[in-house]
N, C-alpha and C positions, 0 to 999 in steps of 0.2 A: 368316775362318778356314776352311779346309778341312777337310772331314769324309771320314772313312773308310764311314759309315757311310750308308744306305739311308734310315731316319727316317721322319719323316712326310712325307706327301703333301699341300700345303695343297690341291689341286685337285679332289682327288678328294669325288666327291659326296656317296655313300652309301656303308653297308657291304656287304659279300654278306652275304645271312641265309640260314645252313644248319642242318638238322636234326643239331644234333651226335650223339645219340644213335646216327639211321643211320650216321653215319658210325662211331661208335665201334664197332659191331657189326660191323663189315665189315674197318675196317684190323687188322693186327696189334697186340699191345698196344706194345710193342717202338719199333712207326713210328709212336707217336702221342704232337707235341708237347703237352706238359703246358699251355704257356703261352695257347692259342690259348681265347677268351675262351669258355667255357662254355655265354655266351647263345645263341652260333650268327651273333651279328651280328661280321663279321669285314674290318676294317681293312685296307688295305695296311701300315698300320703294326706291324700283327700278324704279318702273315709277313714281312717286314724282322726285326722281334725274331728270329724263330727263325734265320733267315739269319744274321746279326750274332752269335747265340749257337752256329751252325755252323762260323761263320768262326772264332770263337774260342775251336772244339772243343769245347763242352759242348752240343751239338745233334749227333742222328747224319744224314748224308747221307740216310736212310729218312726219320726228323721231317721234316727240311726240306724233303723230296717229297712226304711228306702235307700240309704248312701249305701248299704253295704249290696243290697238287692241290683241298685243300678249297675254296680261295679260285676256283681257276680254273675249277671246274665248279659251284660254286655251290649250288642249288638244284635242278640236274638229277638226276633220278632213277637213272639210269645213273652216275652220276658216283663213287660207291664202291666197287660191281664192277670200273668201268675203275680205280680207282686200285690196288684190289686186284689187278690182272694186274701191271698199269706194277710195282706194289712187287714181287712175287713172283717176277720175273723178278732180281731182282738182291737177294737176301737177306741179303746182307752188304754192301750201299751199295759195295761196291767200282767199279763202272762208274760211278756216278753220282760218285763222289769223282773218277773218272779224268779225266770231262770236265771238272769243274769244278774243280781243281788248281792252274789260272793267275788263277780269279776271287778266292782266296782271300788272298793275303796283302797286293797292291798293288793301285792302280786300274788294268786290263786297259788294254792299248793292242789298237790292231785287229785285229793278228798273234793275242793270245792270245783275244780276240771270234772271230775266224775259227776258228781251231782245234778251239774250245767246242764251237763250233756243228756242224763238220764230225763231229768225234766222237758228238754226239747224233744223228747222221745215222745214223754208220757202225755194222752189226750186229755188227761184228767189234769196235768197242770200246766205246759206251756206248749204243746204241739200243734203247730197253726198249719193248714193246706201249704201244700207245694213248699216245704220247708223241712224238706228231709235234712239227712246228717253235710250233705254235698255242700247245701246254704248257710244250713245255721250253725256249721264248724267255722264258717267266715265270720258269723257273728260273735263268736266264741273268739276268735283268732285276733280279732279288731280292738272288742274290748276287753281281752285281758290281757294281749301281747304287753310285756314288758325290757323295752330296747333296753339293753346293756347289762341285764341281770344276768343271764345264761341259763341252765337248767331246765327243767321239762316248762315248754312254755303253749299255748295254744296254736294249732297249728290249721291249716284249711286238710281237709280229707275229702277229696272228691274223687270221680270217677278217672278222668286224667292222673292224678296223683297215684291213686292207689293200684292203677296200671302199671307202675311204671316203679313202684317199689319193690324191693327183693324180699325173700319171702321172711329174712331174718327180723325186719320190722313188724313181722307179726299181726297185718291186715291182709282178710282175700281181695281178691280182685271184682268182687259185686257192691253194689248197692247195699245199704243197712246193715253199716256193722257195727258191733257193739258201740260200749264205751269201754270196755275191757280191749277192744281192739287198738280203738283211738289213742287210749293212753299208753299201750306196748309202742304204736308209732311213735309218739312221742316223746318215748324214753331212747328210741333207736335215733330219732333225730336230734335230743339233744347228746348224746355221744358223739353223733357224728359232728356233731357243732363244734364239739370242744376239740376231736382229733385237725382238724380243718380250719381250727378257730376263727370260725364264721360266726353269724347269728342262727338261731336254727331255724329262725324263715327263709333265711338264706338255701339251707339245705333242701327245703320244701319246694322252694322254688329252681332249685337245678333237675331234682328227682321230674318237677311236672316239664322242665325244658328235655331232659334225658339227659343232663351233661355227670 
């Protein structure tokens, strides 16, 4: 049976543990998901929930960028102030909703992958500070991942990741790469999904572990 939804992760290791308190001090009250677990230890299946609760309108585009921001900086110190620019810069989630518009109702074919992506580029239509390809491929990865469908699906592309890919995936190893790059990884990872028949976050996640 096919899911709509994000779910769990069986692959994934550990959680990220964050000092929630700093973080509540710093976000707006506004952009702060209620549901994201209190103790600080935080899931992928945690920010999938706020996604899944965006997609179906009761998360605002701001929540969804905090859950995914807390998760994605983790335990860095700097990582509050940066989410506090990224949010500031778009106070009405209206940019962030624009890119993300095709992730939302069906599972994204490539056309609407590419677009996402090109828009979190462009400053002209959803490119907010501190929110390179590293961040908002996890916002991309969150809300259009679709558990149990297979195929080219969103995937996170950061600098650990892309480290640690072979060259046959078709990303370099710097900072800002396309979305013609994105989408060669993500056609290399869903093959690999299917040789391995894993999920192909699953694969995402072994390439940033090195297994």
């Amino acid at each position: 049976m096919q899911t709509t939804k994000g779910g769990v992760a069986p692959e994934e290791q550990a959680p990220v543990t964050v000092r929630v308190d700093r973080w509540r001090a710093r976000v707006p009250p506004d952009a702060w998901p209620d549901t994201l677990p209190p103790s600080g230890e935080i899931w992928r299946r945690d920010v999938f929930a706020v996604a899944d609760a965006y997609r179906a309108g009761s998360a605002s585009p701001r929540q969804l960028l905090t859950a995914v921001l807390v998760w994605g900086y983790g335990p860095i110190g700097y990582g509050p102030w940066r989410a506090t620019k990224s949010l500031g810069a778009d106070p009405d989630g209206k940019r962030l909703a624009y890119a993300l518009e095709g992730l939302v109702a069906v599972a994204p074919d490539e056309e609407v992958l590419r677009t996402a992506y090109q828009r979190f580029r462009d400053p002209d239509q959803a490119r907010l500070p501190w929110l390179g390809p590293g961040l908002f491929t996890k916002v991309l990865y969150f809300v259009g991942y679709r558990r149990g469908v297979g195929g080219v699906q969103p995937l996170i592309l950061d600098r650990v990741v892309a480290g640690q890919l072979p060259a046959e995936a078709g990303v370099g190893r710097r900072n800002g790469w396309s979305s013609e790059q994105w989408l060669a990884y993500l056609r290399w990872a869903a093959g690999q999904a299917q040789v391995r028949r894993v999920e192909p976050d699953a694969v995402e996640m072994a390439v940033a572990h090195s297994r």
